[in-house]
C-alpha positions in Angstrom: 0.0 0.0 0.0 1.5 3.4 -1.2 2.1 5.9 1.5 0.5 9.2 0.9 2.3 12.2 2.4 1.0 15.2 3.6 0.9 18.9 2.2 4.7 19.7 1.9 5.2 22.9 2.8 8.3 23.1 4.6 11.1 24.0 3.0 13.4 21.3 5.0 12.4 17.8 6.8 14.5 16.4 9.5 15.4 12.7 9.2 13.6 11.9 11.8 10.0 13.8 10.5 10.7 12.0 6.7 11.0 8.9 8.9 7.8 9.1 10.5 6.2 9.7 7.1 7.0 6.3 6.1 7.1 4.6 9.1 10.8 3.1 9.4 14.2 4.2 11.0 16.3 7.2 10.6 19.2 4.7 9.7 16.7 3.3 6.6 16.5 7.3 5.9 20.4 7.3 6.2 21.0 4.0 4.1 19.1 5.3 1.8 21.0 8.1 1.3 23.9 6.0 0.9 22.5 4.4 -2.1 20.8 6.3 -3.9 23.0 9.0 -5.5 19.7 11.5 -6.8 19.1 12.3 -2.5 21.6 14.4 -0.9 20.5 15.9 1.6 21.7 19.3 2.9 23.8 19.0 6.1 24.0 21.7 8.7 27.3 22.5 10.9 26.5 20.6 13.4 25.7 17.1 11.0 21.9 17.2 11.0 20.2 16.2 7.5 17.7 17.8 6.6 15.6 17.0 2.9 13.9 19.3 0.8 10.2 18.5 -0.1 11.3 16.8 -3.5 13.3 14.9 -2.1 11.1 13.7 0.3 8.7 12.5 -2.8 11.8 10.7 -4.2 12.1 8.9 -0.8 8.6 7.9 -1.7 9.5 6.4 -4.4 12.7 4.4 -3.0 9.9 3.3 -0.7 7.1 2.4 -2.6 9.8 0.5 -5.2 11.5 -1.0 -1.8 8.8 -1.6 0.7 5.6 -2.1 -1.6 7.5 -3.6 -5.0 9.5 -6.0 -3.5 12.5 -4.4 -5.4 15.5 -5.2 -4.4 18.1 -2.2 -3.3 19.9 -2.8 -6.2 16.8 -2.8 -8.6 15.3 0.2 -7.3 18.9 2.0 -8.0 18.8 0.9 -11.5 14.7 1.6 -12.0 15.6 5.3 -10.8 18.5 5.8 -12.4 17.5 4.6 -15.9 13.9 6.7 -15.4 15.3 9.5 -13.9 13.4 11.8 -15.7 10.3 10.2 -16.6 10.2 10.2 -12.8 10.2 14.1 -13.1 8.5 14.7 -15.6 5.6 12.4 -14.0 6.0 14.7 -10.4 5.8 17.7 -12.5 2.5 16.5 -14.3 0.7 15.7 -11.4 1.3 18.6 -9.5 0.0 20.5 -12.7 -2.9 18.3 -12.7 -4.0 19.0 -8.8 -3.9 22.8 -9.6 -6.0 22.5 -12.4 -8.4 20.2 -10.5 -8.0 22.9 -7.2 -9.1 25.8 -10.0 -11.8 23.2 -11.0 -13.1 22.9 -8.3 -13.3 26.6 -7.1 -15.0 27.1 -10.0 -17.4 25.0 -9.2 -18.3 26.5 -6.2 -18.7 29.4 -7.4 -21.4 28.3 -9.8 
C-alpha cells in the first residue's frame, strides 16, 4: 500500500520527520542516502540532515519500489537511475494536474 504524504510545505524535513512519514528508522533514511545517488540531503554544521520537499517525494518512491514492490536495493537503483526523468517529468504532471483540478473545483463552487 502506497504511502500518501501530507501537504509539503516546509522548506526542509528532519530525518527523523521523513521517517515518521513512512514509518521506518532514521538509519533506513540514512541507508538510503547512501545508495541512492539523486538524495543528498543538505547537512548543517552541526551534521543534521535535513531533505527538501522533492526529495522527500523521491524517498517515496525508493519506498514504494523497496517496501511495496518487493524491489531489491539494487533494482530500485537501476529503476531510478534509468527513469530518472520520466520520474520528473511524471511529479511535475501531477502537481500540474491538482492545480488544475483545485481551480476546477473553485469554479465549481462558485457556480
Amino acid at each position: 500500500m502506497a504511502i500518501q504524504l501530507p501537504e509539503l510545505n516546509k522548506r526542509y524535513y528532519t530525518t527523523g520527520e521523513v521517517a515518521k512519514f513512512f514509518n521506518v528508522t532514521r538509519a533506513t533514511i540514512r541507508y538510503w542516502e547512501t545508495r541512492f545517488s539523486i538524495l543528498q540531503a543538505h547537512k548543517f554544521g552541526n551534521g543534521e540532515r535535513r531533505f527538501r520537499a522533492d526529495q522527500v517525494e523521491m524517498i517515496q518512491k525508493i519506498y514504494d519500489l523497496v517496501k511495496v514492490k518487493g524491489y531489491t536495493i539494487k533494482g530500485a537503483e537501476k529503476e531510478i537511475t534509468e527513469n530518472r526523468n520520466w520520474y520528473r517529468n511524471k511529479d511535475k504532471t501531477l502537481r500540474k494536474l491538482k492545480e488544475i483540478r483545485s481551480n476546477l473545483e473553485g469554479l465549481r463552487v462558485q457556480i
